[in-house]
PyMOL Python script that loads the backbone (N, CA, C, O; Angstrom):
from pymol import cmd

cmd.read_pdbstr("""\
ATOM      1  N   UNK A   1      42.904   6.348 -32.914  1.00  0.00           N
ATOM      2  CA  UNK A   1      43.229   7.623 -33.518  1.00  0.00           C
ATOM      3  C   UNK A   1      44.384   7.438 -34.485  1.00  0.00           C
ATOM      4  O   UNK A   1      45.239   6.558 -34.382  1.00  0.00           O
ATOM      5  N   UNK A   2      44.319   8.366 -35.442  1.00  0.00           N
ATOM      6  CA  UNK A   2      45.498   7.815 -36.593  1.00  0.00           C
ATOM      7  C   UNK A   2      46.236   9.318 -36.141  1.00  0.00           C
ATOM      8  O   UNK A   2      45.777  10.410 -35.805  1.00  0.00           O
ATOM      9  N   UNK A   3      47.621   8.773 -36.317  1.00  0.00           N
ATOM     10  CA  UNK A   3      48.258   9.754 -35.991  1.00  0.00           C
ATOM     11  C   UNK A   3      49.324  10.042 -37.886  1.00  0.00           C
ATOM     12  O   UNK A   3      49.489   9.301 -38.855  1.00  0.00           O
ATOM     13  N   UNK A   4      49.681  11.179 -37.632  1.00  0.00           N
ATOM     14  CA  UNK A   4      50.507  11.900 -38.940  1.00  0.00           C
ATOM     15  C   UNK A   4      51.425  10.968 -39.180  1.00  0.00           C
ATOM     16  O   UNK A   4      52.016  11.041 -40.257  1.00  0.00           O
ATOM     17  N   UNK A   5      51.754   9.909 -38.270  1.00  0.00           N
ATOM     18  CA  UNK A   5      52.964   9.087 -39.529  1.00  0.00           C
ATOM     19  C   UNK A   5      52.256   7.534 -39.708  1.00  0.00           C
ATOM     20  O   UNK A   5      52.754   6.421 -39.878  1.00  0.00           O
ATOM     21  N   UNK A   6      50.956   7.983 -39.593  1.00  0.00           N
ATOM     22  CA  UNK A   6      50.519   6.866 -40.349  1.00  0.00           C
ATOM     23  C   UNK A   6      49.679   7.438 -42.063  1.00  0.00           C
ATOM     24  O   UNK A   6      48.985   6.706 -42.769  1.00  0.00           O
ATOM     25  N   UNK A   7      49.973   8.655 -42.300  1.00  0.00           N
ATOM     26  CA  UNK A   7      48.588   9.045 -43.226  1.00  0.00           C
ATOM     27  C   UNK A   7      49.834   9.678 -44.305  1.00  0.00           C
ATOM     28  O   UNK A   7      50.736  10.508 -44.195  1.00  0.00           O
ATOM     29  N   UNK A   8      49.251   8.664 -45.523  1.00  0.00           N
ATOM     30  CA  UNK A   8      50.219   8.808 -46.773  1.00  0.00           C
ATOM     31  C   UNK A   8      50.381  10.442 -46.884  1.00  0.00           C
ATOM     32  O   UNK A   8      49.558  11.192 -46.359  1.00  0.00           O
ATOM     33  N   UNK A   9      51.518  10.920 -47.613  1.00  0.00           N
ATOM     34  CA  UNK A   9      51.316  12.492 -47.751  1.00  0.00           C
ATOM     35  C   UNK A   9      50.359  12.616 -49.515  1.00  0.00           C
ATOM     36  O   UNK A   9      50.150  11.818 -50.429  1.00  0.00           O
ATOM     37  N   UNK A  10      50.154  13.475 -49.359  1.00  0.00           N
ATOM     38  CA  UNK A  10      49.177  13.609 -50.472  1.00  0.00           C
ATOM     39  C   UNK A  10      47.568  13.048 -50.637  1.00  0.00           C
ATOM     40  O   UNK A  10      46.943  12.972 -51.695  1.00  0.00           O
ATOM     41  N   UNK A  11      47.031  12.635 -49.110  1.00  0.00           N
ATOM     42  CA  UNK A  11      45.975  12.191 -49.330  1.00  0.00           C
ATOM     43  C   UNK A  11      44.573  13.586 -48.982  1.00  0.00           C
ATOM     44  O   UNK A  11      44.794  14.771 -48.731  1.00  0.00           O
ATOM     45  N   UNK A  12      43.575  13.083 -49.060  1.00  0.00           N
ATOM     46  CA  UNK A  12      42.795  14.071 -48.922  1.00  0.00           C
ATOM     47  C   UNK A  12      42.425  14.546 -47.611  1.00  0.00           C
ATOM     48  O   UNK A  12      42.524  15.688 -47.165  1.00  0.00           O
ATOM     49  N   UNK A  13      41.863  13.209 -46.907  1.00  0.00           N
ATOM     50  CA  UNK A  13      41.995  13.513 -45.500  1.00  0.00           C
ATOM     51  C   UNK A  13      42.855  12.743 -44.704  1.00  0.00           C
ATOM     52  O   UNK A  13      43.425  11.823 -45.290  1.00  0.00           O
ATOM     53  N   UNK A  14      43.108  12.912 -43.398  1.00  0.00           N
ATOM     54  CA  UNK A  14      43.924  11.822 -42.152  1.00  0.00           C
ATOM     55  C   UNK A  14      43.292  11.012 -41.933  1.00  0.00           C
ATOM     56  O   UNK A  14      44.030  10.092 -41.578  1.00  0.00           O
ATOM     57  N   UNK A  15      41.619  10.504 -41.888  1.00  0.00           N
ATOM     58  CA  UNK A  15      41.224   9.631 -41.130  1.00  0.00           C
ATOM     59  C   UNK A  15      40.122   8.517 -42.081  1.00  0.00           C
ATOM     60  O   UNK A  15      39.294   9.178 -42.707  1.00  0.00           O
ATOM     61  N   UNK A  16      40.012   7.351 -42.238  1.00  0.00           N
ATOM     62  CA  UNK A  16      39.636   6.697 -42.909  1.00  0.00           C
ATOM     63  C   UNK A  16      38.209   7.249 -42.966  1.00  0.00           C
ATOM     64  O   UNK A  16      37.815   8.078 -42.146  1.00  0.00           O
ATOM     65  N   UNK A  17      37.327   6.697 -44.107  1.00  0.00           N
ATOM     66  CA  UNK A  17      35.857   6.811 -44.332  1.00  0.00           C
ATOM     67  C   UNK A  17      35.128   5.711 -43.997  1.00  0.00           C
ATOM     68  O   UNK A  17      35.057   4.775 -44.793  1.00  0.00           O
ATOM     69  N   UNK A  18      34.555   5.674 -42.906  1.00  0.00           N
ATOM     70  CA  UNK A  18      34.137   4.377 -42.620  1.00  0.00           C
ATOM     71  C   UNK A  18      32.788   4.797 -42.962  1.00  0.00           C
ATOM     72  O   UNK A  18      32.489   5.982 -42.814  1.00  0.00           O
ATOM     73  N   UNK A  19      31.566   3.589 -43.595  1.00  0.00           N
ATOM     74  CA  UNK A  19      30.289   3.691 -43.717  1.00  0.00           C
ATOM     75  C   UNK A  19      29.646   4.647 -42.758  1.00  0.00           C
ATOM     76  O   UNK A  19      29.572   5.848 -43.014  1.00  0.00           O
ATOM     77  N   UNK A  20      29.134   4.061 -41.543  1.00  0.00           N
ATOM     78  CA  UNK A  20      29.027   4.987 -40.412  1.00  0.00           C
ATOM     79  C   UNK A  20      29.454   6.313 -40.444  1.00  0.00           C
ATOM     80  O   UNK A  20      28.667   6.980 -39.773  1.00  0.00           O
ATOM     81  N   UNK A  21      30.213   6.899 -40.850  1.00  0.00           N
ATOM     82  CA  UNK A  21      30.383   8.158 -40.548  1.00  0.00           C
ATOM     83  C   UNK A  21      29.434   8.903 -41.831  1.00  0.00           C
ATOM     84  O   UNK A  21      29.116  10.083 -41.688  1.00  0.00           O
ATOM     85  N   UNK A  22      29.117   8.339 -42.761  1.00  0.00           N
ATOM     86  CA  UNK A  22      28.061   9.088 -43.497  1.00  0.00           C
ATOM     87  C   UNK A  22      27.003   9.294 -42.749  1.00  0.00           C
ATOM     88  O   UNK A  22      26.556  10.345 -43.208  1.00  0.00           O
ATOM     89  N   UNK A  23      26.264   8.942 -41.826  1.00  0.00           N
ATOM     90  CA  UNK A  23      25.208   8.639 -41.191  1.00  0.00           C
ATOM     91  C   UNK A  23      25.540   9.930 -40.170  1.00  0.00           C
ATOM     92  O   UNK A  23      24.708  10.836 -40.122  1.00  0.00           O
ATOM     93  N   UNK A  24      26.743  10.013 -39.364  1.00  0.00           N
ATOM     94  CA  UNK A  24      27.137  10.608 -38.351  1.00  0.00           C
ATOM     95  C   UNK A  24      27.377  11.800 -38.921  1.00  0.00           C
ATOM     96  O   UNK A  24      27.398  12.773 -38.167  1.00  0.00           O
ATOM     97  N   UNK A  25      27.584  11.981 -40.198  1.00  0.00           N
ATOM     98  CA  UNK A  25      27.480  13.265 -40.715  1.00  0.00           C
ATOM     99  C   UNK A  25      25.894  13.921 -40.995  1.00  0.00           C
ATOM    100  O   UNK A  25      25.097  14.841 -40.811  1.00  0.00           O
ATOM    101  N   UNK A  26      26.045  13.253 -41.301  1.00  0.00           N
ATOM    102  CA  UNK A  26      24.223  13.686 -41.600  1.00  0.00           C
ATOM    103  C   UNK A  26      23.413  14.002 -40.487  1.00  0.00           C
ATOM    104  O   UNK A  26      22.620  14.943 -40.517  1.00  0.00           O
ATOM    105  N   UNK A  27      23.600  13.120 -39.308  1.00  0.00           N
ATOM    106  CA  UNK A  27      23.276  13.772 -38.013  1.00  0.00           C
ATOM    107  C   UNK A  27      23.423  14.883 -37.851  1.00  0.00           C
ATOM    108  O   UNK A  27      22.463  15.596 -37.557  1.00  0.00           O
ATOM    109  N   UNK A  28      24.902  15.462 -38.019  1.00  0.00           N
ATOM    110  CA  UNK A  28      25.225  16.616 -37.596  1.00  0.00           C
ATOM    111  C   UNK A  28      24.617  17.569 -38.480  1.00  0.00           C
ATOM    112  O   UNK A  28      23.651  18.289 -38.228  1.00  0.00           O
ATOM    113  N   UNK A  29      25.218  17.508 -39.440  1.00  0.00           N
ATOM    114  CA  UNK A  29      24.857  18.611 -40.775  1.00  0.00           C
ATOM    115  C   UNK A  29      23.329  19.141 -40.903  1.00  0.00           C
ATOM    116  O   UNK A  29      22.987  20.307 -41.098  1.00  0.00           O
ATOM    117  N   UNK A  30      22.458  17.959 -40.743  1.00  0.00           N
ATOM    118  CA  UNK A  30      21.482  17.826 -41.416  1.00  0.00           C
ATOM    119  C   UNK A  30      20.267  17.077 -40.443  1.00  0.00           C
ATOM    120  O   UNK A  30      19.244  16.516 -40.836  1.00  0.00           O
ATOM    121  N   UNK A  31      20.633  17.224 -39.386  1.00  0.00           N
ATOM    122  CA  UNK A  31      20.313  16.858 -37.901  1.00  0.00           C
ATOM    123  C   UNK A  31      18.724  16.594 -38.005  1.00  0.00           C
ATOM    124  O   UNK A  31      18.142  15.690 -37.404  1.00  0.00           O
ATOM    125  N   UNK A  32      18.055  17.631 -38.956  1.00  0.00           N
ATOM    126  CA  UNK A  32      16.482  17.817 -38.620  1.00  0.00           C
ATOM    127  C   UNK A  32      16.041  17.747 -39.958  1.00  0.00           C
ATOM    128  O   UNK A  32      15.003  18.294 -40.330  1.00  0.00           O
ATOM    129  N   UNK A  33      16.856  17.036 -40.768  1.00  0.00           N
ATOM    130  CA  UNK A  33      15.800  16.803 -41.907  1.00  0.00           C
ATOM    131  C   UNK A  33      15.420  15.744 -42.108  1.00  0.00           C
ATOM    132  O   UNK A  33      16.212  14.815 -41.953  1.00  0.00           O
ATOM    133  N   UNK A  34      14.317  15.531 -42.450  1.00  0.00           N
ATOM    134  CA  UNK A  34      12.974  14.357 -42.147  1.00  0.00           C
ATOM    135  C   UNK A  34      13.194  13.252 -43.311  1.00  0.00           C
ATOM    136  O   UNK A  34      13.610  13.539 -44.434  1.00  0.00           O
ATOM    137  N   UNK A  35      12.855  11.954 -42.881  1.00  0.00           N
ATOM    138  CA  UNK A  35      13.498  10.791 -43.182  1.00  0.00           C
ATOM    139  C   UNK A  35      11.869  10.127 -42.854  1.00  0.00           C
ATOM    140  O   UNK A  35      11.191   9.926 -41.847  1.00  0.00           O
ATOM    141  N   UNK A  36      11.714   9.931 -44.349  1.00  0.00           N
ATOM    142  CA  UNK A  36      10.320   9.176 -44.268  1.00  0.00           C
ATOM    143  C   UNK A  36      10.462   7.692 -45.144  1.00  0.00           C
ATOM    144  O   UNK A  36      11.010   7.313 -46.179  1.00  0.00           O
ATOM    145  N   UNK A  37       9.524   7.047 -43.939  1.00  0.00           N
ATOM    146  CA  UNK A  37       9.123   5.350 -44.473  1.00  0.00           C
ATOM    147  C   UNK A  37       8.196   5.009 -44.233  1.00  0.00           C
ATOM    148  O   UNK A  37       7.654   5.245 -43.154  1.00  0.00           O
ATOM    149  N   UNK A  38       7.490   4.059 -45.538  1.00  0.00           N
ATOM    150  CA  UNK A  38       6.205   3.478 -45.271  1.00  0.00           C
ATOM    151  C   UNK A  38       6.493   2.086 -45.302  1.00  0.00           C
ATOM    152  O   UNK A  38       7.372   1.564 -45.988  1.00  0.00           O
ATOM    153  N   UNK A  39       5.587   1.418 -44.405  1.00  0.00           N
ATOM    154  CA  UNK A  39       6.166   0.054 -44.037  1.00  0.00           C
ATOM    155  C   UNK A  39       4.716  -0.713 -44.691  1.00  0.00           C
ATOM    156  O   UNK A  39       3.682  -0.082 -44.908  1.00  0.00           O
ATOM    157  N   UNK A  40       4.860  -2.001 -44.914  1.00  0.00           N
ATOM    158  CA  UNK A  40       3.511  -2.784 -46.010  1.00  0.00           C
ATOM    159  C   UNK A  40       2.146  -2.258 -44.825  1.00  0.00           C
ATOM    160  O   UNK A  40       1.111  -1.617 -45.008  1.00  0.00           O
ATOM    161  N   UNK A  41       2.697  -2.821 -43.734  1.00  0.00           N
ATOM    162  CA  UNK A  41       1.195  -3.300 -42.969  1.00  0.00           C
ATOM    163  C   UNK A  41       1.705  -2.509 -41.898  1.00  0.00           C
ATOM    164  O   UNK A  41       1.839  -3.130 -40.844  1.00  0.00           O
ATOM    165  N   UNK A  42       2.088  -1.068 -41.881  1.00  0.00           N
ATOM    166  CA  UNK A  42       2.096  -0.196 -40.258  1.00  0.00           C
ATOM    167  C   UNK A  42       2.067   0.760 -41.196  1.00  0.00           C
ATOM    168  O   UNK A  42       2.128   0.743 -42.426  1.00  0.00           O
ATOM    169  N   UNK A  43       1.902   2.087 -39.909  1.00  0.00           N
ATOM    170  CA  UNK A  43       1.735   4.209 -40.784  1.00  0.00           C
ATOM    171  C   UNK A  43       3.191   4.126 -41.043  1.00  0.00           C
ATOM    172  O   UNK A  43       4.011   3.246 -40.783  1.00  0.00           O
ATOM    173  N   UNK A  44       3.272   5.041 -41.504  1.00  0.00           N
ATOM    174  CA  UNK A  44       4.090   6.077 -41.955  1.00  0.00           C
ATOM    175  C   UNK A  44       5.125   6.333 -40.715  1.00  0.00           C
ATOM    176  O   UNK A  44       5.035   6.661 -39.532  1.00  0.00           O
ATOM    177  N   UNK A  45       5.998   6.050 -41.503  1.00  0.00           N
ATOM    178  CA  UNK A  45       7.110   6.505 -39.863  1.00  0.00           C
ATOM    179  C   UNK A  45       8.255   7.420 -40.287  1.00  0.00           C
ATOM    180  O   UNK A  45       8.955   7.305 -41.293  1.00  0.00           O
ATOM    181  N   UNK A  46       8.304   8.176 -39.513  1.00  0.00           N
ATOM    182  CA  UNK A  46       8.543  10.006 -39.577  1.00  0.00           C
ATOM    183  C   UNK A  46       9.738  10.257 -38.687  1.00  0.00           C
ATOM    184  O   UNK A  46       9.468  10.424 -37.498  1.00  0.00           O
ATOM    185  N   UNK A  47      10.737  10.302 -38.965  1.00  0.00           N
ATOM    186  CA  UNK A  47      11.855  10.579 -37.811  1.00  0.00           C
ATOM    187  C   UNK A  47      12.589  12.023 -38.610  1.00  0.00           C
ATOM    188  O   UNK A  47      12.004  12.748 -39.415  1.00  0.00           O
ATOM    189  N   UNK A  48      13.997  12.177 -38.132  1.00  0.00           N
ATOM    190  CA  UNK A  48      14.818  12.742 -38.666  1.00  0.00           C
ATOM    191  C   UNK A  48      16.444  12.190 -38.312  1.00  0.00           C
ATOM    192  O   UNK A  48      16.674  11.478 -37.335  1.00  0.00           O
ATOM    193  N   UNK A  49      17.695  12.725 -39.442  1.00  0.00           N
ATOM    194  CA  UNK A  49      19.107  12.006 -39.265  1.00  0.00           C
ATOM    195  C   UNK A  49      19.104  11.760 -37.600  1.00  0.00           C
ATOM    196  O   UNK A  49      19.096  10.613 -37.152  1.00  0.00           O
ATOM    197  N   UNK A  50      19.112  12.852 -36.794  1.00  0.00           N
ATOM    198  CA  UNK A  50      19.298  12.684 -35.792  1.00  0.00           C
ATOM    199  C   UNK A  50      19.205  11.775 -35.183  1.00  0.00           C
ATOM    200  O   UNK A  50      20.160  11.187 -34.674  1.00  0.00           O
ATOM    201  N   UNK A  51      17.898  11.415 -35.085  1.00  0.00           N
ATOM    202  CA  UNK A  51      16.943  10.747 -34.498  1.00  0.00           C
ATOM    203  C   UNK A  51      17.316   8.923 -35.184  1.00  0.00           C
ATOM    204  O   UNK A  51      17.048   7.941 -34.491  1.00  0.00           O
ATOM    205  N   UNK A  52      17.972   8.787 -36.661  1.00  0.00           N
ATOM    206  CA  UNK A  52      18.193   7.712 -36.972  1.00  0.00           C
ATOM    207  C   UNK A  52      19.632   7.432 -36.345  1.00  0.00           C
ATOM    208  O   UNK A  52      19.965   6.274 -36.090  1.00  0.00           O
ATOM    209  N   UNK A  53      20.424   8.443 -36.118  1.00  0.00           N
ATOM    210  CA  UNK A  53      21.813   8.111 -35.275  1.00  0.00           C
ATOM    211  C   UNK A  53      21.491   7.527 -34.272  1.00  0.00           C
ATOM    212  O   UNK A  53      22.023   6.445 -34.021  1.00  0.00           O
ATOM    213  N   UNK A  54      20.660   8.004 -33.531  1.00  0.00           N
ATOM    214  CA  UNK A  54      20.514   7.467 -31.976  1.00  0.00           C
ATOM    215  C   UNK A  54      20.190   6.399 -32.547  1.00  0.00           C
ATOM    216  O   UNK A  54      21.125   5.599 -32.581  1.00  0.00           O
ATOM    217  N   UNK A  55      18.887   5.905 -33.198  1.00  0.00           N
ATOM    218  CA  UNK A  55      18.978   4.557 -33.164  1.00  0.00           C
ATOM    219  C   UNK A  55      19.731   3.309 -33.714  1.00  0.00           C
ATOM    220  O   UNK A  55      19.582   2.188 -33.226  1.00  0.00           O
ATOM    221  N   UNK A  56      20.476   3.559 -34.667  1.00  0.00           N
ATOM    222  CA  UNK A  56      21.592   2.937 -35.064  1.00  0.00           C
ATOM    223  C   UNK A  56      22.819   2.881 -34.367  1.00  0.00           C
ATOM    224  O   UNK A  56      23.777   2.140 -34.583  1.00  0.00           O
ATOM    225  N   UNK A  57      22.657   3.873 -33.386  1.00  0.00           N
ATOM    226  CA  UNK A  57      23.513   3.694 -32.339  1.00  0.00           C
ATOM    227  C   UNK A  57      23.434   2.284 -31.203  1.00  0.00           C
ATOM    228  O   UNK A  57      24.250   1.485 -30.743  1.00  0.00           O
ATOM    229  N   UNK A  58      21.706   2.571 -31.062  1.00  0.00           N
ATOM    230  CA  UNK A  58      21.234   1.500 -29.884  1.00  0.00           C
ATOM    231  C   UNK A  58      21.328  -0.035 -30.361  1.00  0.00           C
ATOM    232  O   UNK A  58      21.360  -1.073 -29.700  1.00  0.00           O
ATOM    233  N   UNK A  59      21.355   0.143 -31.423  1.00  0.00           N
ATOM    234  CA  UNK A  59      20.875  -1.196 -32.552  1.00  0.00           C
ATOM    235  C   UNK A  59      22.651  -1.594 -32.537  1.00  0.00           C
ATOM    236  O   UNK A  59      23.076  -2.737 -32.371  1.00  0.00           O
ATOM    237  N   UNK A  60      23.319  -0.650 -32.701  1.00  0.00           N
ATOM    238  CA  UNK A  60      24.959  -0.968 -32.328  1.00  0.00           C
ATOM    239  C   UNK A  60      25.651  -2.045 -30.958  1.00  0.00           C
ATOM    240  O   UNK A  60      26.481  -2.944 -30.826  1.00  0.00           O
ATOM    241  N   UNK A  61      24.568  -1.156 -30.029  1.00  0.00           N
ATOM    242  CA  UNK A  61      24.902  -1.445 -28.629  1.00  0.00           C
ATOM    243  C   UNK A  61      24.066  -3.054 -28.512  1.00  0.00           C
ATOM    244  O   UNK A  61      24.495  -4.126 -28.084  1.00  0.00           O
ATOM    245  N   UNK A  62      23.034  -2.770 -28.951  1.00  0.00           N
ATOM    246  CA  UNK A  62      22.202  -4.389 -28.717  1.00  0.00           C
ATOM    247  C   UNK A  62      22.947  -5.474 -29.633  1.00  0.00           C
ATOM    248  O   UNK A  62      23.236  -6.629 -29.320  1.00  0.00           O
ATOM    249  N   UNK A  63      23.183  -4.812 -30.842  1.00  0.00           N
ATOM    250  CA  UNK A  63      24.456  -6.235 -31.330  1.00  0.00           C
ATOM    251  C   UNK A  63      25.837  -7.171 -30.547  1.00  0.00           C
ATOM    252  O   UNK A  63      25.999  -8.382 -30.394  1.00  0.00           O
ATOM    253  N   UNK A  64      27.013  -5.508 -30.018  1.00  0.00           N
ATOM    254  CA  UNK A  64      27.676  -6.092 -28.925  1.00  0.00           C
ATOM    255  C   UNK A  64      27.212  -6.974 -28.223  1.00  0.00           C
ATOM    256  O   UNK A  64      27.660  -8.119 -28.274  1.00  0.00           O
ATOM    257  N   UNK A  65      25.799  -6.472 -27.084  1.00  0.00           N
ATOM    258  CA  UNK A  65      25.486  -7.297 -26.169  1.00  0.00           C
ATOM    259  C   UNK A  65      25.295  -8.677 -26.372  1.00  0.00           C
ATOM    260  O   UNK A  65      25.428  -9.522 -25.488  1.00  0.00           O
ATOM    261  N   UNK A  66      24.862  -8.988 -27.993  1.00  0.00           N
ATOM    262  CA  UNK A  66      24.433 -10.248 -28.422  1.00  0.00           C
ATOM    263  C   UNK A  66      25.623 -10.596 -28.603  1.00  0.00           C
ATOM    264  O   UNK A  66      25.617 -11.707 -29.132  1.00  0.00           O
ATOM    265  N   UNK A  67      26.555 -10.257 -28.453  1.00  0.00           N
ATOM    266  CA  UNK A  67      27.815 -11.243 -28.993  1.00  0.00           C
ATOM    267  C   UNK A  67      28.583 -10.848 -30.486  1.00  0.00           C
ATOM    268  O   UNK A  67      29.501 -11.515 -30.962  1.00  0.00           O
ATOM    269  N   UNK A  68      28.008  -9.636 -31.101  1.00  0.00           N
ATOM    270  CA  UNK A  68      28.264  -9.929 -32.445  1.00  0.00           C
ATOM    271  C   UNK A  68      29.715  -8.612 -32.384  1.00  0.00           C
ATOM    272  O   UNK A  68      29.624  -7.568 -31.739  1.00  0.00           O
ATOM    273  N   UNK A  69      30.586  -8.898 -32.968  1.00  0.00           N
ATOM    274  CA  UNK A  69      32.283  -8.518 -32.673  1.00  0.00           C
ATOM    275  C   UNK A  69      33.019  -8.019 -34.090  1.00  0.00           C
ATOM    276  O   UNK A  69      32.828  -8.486 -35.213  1.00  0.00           O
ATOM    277  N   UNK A  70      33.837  -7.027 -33.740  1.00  0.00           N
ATOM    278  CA  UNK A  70      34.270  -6.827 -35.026  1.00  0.00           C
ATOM    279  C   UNK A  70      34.640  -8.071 -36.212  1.00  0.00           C
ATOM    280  O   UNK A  70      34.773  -9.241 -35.853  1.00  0.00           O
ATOM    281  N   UNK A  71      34.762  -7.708 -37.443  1.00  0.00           N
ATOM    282  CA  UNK A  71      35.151  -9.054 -38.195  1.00  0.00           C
ATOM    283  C   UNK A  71      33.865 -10.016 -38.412  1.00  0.00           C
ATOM    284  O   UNK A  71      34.185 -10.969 -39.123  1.00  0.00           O
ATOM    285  N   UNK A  72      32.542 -10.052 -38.024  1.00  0.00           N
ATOM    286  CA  UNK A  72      31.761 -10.910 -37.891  1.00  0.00           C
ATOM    287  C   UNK A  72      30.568 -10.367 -38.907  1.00  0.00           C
ATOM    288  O   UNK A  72      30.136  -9.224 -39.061  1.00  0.00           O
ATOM    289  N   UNK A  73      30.176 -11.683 -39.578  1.00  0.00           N
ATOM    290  CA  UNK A  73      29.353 -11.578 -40.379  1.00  0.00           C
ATOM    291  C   UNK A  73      27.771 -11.142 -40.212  1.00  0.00           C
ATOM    292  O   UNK A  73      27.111 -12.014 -39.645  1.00  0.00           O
ATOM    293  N   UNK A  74      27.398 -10.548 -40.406  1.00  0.00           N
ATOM    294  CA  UNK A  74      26.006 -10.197 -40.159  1.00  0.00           C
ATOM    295  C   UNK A  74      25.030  -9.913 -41.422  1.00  0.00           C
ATOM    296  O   UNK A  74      25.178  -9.073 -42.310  1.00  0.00           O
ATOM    297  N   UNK A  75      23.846 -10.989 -41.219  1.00  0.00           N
ATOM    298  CA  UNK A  75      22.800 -10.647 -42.562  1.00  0.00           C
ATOM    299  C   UNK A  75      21.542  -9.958 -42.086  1.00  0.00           C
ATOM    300  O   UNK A  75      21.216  -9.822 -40.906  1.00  0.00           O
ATOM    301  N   UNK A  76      20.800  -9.494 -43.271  1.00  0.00           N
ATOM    302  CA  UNK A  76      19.549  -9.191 -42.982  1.00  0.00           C
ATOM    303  C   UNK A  76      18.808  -9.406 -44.002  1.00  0.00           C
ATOM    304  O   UNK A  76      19.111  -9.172 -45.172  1.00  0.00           O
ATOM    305  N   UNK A  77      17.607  -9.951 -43.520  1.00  0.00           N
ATOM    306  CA  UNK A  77      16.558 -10.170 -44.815  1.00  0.00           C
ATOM    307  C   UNK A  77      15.334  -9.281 -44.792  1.00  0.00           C
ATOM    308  O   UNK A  77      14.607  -9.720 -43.901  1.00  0.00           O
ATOM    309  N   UNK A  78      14.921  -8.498 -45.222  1.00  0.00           N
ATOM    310  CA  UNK A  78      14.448  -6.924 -44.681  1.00  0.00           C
ATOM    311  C   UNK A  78      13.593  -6.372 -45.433  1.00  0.00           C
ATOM    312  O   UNK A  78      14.181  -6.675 -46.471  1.00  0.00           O
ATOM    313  N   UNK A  79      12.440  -5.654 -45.898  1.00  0.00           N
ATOM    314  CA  UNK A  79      12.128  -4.703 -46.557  1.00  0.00           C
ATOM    315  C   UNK A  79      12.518  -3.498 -46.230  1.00  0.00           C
ATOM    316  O   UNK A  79      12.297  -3.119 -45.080  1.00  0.00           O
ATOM    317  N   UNK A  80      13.186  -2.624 -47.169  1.00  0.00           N
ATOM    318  CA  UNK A  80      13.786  -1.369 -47.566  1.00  0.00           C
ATOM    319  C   UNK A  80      13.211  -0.278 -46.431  1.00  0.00           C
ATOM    320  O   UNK A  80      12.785   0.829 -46.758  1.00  0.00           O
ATOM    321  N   UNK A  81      13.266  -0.797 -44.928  1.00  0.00           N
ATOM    322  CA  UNK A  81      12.016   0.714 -44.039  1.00  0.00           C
ATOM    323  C   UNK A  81      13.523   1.097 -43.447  1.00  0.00           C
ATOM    324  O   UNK A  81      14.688   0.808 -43.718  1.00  0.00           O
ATOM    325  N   UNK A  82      12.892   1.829 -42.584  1.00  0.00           N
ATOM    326  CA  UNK A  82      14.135   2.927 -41.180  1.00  0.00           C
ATOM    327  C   UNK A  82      14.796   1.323 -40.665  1.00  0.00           C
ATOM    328  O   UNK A  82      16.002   1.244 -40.434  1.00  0.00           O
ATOM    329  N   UNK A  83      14.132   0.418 -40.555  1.00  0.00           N
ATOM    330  CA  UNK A  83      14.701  -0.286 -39.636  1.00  0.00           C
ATOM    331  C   UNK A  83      16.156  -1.054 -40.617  1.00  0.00           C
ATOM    332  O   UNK A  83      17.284  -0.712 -40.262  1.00  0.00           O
ATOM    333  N   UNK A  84      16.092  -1.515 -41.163  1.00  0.00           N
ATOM    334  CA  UNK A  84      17.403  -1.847 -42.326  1.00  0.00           C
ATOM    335  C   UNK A  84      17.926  -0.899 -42.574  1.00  0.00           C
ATOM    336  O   UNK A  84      19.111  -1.121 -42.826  1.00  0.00           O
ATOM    337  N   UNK A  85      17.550   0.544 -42.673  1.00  0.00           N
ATOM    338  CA  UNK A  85      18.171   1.420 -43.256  1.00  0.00           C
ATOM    339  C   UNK A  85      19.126   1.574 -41.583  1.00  0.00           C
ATOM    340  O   UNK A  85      20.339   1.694 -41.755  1.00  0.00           O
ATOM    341  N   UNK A  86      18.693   1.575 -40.193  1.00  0.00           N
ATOM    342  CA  UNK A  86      19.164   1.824 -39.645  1.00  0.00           C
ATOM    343  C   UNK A  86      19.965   0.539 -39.049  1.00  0.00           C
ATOM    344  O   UNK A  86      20.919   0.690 -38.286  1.00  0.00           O
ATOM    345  N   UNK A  87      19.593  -0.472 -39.376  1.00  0.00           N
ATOM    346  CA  UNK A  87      20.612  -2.002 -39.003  1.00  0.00           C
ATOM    347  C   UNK A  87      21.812  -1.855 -39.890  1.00  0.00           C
ATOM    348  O   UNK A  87      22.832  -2.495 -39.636  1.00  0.00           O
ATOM    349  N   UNK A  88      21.727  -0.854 -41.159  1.00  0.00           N
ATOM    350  CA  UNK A  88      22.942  -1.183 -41.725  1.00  0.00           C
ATOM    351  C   UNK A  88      23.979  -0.523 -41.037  1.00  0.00           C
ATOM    352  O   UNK A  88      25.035  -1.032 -40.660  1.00  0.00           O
ATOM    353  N   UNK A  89      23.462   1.114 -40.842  1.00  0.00           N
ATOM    354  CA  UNK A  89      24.828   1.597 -39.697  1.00  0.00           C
ATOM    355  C   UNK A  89      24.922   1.231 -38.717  1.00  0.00           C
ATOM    356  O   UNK A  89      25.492   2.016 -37.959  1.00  0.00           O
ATOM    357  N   UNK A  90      24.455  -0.140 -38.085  1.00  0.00           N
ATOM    358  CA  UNK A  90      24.177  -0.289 -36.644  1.00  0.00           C
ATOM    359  C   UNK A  90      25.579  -1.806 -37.222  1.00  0.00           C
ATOM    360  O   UNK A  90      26.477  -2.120 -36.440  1.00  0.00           O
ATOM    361  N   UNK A  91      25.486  -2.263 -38.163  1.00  0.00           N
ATOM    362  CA  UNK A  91      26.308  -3.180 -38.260  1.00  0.00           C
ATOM    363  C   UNK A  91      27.362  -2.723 -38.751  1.00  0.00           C
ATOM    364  O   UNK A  91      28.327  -3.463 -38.940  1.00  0.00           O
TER     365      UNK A  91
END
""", "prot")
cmd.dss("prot")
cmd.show_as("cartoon", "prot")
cmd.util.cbc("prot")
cmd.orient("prot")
């Protein structure tokens, strides 16, 4: 938590912008609006923000478990679907 004598005066907000929290906003805000991907060789896959938080959440949790730690490099070689879109907030 950042507390008031760490946050320059004159800034816009108190708390940093981390990637992730675009995502976590959008959850909230925008919870149920639909987030579509077509993948080469599978249907159509149909979620919403919500629904991509949770899983970028889990995809969070399965990285820890693997070992992977703040500071640590992580790649992906990917076509553009939910699943990269959701490995990126997951990393």
């Amino acid at each position: 938590m950042i507390e008031e004598k760490d946050v320059l005066p004159g800034l816009m907000q108190n708390a940093p912008l981390n990637i992730v929290d675009v995502l976590r906003f959008a959850s909230v805000a925008h919870g149920d609006r639909e987030i579509v991907s077509k993948n080469v060789d599978e249907p159509i896959w149909r979620y919403d923000y919500a629904g991509a938080w949770t899983r970028a959440a889990q995809a969070a949790h399965a990285l820890v478990r693997l070992g992977v730690a703040p500071g640590d490099r992580v790649s992906s070689l990917a076509w553009n679907t939910h699943r990269h879109f959701e490995l990126f907030f997951a990393v």
